[in-house]
C-alpha positions as CSV (number, residue, x, y, z in Angstrom):
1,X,0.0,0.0,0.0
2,X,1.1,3.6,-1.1
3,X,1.7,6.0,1.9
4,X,-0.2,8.9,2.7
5,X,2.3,11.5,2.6
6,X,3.6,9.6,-1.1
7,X,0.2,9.6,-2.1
8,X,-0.7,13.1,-1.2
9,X,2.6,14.6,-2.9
10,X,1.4,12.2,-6.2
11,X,-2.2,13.3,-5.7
12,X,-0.7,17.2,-5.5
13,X,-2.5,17.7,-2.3
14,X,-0.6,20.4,0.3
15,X,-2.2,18.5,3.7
16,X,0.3,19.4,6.1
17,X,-1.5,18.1,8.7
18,X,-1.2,13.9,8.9
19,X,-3.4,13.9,11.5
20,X,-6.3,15.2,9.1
21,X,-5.2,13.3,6.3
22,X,-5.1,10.3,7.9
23,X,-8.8,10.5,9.3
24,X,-9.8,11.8,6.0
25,X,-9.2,7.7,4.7
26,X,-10.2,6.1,7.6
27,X,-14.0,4.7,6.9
28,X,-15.7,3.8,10.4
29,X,-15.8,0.1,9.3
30,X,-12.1,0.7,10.1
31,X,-12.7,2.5,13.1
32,X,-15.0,0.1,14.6
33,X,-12.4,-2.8,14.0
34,X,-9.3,-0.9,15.7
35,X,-10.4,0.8,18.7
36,X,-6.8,3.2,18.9
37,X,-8.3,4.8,15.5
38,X,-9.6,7.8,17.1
39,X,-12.0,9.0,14.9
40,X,-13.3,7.6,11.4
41,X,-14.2,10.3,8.1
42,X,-17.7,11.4,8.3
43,X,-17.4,14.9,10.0
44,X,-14.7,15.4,7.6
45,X,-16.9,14.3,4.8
46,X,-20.0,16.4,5.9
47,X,-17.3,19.7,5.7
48,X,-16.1,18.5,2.1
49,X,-19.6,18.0,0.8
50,X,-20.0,21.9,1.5
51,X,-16.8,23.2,0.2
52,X,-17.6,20.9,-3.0
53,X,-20.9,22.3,-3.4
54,X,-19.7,26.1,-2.8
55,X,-16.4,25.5,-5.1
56,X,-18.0,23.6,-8.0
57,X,-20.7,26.7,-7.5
58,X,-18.3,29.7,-7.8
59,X,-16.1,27.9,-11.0
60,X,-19.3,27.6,-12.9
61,X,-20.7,30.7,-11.7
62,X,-17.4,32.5,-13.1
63,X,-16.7,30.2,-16.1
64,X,-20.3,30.3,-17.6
65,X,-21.4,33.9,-17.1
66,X,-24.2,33.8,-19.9
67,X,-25.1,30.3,-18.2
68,X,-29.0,31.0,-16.4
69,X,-29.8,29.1,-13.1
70,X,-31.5,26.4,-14.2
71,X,-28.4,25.2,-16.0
72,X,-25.9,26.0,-13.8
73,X,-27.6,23.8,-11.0
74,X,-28.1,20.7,-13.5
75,X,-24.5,21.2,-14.2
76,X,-23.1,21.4,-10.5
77,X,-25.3,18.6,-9.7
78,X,-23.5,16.3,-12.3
79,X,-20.5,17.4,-11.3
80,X,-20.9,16.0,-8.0
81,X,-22.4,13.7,-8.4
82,X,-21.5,10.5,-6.4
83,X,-20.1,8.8,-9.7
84,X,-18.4,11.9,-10.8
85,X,-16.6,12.6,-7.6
86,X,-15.6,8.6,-7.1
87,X,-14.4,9.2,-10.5
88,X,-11.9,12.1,-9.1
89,X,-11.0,9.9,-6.2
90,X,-9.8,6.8,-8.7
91,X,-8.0,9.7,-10.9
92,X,-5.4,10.2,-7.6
93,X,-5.6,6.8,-6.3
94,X,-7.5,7.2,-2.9
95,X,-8.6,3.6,-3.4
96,X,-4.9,2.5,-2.5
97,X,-4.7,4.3,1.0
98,X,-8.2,4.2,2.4
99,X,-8.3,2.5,6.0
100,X,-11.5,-0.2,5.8
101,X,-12.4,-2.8,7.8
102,X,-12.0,-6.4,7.2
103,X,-15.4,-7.2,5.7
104,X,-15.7,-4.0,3.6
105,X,-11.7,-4.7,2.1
106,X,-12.4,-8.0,1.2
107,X,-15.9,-6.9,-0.3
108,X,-14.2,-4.8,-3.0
109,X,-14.7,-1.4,-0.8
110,X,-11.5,0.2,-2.7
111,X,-13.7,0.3,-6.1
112,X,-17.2,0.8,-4.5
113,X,-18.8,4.2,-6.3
114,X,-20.3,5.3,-3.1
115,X,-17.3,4.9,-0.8
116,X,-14.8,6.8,-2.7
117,X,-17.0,9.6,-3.4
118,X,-17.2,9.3,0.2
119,X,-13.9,9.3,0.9
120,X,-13.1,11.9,-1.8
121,X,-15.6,14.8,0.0
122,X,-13.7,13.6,3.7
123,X,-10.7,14.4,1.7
124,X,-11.7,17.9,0.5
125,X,-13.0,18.6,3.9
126,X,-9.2,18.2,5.4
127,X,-7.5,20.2,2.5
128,X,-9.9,23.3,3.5
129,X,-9.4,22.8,7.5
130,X,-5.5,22.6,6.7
131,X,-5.3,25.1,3.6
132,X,-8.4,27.2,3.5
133,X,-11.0,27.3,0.3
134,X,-8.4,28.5,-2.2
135,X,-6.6,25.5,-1.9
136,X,-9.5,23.6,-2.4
137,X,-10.2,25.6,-5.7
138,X,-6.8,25.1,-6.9
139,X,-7.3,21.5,-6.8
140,X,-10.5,20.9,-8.0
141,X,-10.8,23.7,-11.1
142,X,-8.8,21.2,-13.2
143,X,-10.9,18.3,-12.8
144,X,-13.7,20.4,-13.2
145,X,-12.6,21.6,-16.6
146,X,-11.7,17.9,-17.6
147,X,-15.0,16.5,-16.5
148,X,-17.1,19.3,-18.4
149,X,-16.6,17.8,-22.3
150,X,-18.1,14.3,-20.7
151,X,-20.5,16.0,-19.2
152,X,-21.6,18.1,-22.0
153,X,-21.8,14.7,-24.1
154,X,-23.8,13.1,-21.5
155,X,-25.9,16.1,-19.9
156,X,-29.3,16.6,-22.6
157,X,-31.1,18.3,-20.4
158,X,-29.1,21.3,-20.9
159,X,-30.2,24.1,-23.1
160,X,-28.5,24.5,-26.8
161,X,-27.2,27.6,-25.5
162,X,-25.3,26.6,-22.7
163,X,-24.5,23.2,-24.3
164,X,-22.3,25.7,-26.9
165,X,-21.0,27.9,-24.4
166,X,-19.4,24.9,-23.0
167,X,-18.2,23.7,-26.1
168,X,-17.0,26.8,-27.3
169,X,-14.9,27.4,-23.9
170,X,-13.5,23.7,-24.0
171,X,-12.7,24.3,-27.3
172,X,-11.3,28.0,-28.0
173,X,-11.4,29.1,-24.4
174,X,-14.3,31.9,-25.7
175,X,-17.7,32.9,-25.3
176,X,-20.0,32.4,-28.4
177,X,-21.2,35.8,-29.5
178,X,-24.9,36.5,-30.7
179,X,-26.2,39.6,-33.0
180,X,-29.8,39.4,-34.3
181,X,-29.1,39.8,-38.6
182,X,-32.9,40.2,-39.5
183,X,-36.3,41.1,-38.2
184,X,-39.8,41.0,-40.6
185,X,-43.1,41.0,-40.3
186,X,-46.2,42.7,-38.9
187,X,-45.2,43.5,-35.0
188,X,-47.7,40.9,-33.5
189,X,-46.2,38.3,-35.3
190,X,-42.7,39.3,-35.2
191,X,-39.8,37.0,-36.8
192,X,-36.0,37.0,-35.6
193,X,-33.2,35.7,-37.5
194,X,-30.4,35.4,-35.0
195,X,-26.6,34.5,-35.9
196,X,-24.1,33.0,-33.6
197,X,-20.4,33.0,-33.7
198,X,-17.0,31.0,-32.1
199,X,-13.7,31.9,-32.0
200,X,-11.5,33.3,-34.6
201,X,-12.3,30.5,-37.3
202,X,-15.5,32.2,-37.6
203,X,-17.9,28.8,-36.5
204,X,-21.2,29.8,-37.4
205,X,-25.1,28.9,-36.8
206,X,-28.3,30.6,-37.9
207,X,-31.7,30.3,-36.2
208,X,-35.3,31.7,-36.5
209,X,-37.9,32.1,-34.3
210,X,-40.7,34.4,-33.1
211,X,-38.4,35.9,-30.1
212,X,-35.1,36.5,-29.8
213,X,-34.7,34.3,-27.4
214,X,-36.2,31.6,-29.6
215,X,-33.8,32.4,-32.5
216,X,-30.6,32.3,-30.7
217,X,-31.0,29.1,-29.2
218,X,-31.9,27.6,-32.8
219,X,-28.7,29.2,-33.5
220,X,-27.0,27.8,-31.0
221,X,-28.7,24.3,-32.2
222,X,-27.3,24.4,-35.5
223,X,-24.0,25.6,-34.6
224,X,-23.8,22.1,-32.5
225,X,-25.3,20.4,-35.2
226,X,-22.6,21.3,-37.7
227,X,-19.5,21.2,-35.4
228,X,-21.3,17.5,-34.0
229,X,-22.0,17.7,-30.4
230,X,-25.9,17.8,-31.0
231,X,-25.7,14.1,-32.1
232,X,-22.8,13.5,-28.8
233,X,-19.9,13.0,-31.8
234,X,-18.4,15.9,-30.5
235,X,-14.4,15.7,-30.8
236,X,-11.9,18.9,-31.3
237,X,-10.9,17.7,-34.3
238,X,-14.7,17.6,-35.8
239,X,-14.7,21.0,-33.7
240,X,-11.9,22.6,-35.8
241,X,-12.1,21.1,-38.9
242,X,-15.6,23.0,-39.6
């Protein structure tokens, strides 16, 4: 078994406490097994669940600033979710150093979805007792970034609109730009021709509809359609080839 302080250093985790890293892998099926273990990772994991929520919150808020509510919650929701975050944990290896009991070890606890997730919130909890919520930030913004292309694949709840602006910040590290290009007919049937725009290769769509609003997500639409995330072929070389 790795040790904590190689595993940290691997992981890129600055826990200079070993007191708090240690609890932060020790599942109470552990605890209730070795009665010297002082204390197992549930208050630790209650704390991490917050700072996840908060940090996860603030990245999107400031990464999607066109993004409305609705979407923003559906994405921080899949991004931590339990499958998500156990995903993180197997990314650094927490598997390896986690303290379980008998029963759960030979049960396959290392690999169990719900445990690491666990055991990866415990862990966050520590890093912002021992280095404050930037630290957490720092850690968990590239992750985040790497996790949003799956997401945006997998996610078809999200509007066409913020499906793009993902894309388009994945992708070109910009923010799709709209301008309405036409407007006709009698004002209480109005029709808007919207056109949408990415990046300095010029990526366009063109939509229609009887609002604004309407118009620039069927912009959005076709943009996704053309460049091949609407279908979930998205790739940055079908991105960039358009």
């Amino acid at each position: 078994m790795v040790d904590l302080a190689t595993f940290a250093r691997r992981a890129g985790l600055p826990i200079g406490n070993s007191g708090l890293l240690l609890r932060a892998v020790t599942h109470r099926s552990y605890v209730n097994e070795h009665p010297d273990a002082v204390e197992d990772n549930e208050r630790l994991e209650f704390l991490g669940d917050a700072a996840l929520d908060f940090v996860t919150a603030a990245w999107l808020y400031n990464r999607f600033p066109e993004m409305d509510e609705g979407d923003l919650t559906r994405l921080r929701a899949a991004l931590v979710r339990t499958e998500q975050l156990a995903e993180f944990a197997k990314q650094i290896g927490l598997g390896e150093v986690l303290r379980l009991g008998r029963g759960l070890e030979e049960s396959g606890g290392r690999q169990q979805p719900t445990l690491l997730c666990d055991a990866f919130e415990a862990l966050m909890g520590a890093l912002y007792l021992d280095r404050g919520v930037h630290a957490v930030m720092k850690f968990l913004e590239p992750r985040l970034d790497r996790a949003i292309e799956s997401i945006l694949r997998e996610e078809r709840y999200l509007d066409p609109r913020s499906q793009l602006q993902i894309w388009s910040q994945a992708e070109y590290g910009v923010i799709p730009q709209y301008r309405t290009i036409d407007a006709y007919g009698p004002d209480h049937a109005r029709r808007f021709v919207v056109e949408v725009r990415v990046g300095k290769r010029r990526l366009k769509g063109v939509g229609e509809g009887n609002s604004k609003q309407e118009a620039a997500r069927n912009a959005a639409t076709d943009l996704l359609r053309k460049v091949g995330v609407a279908d979930g072929t998205s790739s940055a070389n079908q991105g960039r080839g358009t």
